[in-house]
C-alpha positions as CSV (number, residue, x, y, z in Angstrom):
1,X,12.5,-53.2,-50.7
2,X,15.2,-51.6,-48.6
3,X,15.5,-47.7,-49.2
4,X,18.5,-45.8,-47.7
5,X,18.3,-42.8,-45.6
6,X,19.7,-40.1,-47.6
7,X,16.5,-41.3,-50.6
8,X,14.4,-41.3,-47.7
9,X,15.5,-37.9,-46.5
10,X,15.0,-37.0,-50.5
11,X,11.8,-38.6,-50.9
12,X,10.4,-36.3,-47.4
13,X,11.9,-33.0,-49.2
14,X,10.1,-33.5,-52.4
15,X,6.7,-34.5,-50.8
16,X,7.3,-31.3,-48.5
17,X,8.1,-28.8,-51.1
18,X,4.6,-30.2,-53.1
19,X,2.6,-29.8,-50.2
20,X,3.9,-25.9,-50.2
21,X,3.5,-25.0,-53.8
22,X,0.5,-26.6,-53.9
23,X,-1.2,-24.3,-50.9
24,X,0.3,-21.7,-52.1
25,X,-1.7,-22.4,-55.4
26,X,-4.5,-22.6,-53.1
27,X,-4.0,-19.8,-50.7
28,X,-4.8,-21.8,-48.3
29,X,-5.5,-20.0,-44.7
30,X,-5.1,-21.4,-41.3
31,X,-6.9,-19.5,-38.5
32,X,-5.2,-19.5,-34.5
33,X,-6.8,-22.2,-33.5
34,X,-5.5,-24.7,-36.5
35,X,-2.3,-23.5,-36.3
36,X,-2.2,-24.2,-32.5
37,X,-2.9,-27.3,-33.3
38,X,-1.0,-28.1,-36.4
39,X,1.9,-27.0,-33.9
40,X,0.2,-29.4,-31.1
41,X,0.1,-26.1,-28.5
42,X,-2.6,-24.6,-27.1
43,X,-3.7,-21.1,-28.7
44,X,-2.0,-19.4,-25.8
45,X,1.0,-21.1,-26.1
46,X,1.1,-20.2,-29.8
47,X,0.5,-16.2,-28.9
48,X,3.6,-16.7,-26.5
49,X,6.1,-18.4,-29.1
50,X,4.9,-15.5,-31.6
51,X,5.8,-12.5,-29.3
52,X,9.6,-14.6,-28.8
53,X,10.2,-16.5,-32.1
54,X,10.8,-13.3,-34.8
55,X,11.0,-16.5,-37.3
56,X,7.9,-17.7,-36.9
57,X,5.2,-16.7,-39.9
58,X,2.9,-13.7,-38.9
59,X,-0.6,-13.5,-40.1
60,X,-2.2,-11.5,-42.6
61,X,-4.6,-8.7,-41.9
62,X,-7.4,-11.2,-41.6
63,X,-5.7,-12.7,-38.6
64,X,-5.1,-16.2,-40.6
65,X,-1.5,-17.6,-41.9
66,X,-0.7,-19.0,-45.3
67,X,0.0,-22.4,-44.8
68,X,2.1,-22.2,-47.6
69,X,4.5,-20.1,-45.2
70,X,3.7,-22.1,-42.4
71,X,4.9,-25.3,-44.5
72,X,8.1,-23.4,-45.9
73,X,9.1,-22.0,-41.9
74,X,8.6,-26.1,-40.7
75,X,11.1,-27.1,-43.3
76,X,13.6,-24.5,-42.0
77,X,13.4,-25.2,-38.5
């Protein structure tokens, strides 16, 4: 089975926006260390591109980030 591009490119958006409602359903948290590495950067790096990158998601007060914004600030990039 032969699938185009543009269904591919459809198929990726769908899966995408899932995997965001449903840890948003969830709340689920990432700490530094798993978003470091969710990014493939060291912890340091990731406290660098956070004090450049104003788009970047920003934690809550427990020091953790939703994935569910983490997910939805992938897509836009």
């Amino acid at each position: 089975m032969q699938v185009d591009e543009a269904n591919l490119l459809e198929r990726i958006d769908r899966l995408a926006s899932a995997v965001q409602l449903m840890a948003a359903m969830l709340g689920t948290r990432l700490d530094r260390e798993q978003f470091a590495q969710r990014l493939g950067v060291h912890r340091n790096t990731l406290r660098a591109r956070l004090a450049v990158d104003r788009t970047m998601p920003r934690p809550g007060r427990d020091g953790r980030w939703l994935l569910s914004e983490i997910v939805e600030w992938e897509q836009r990039r």
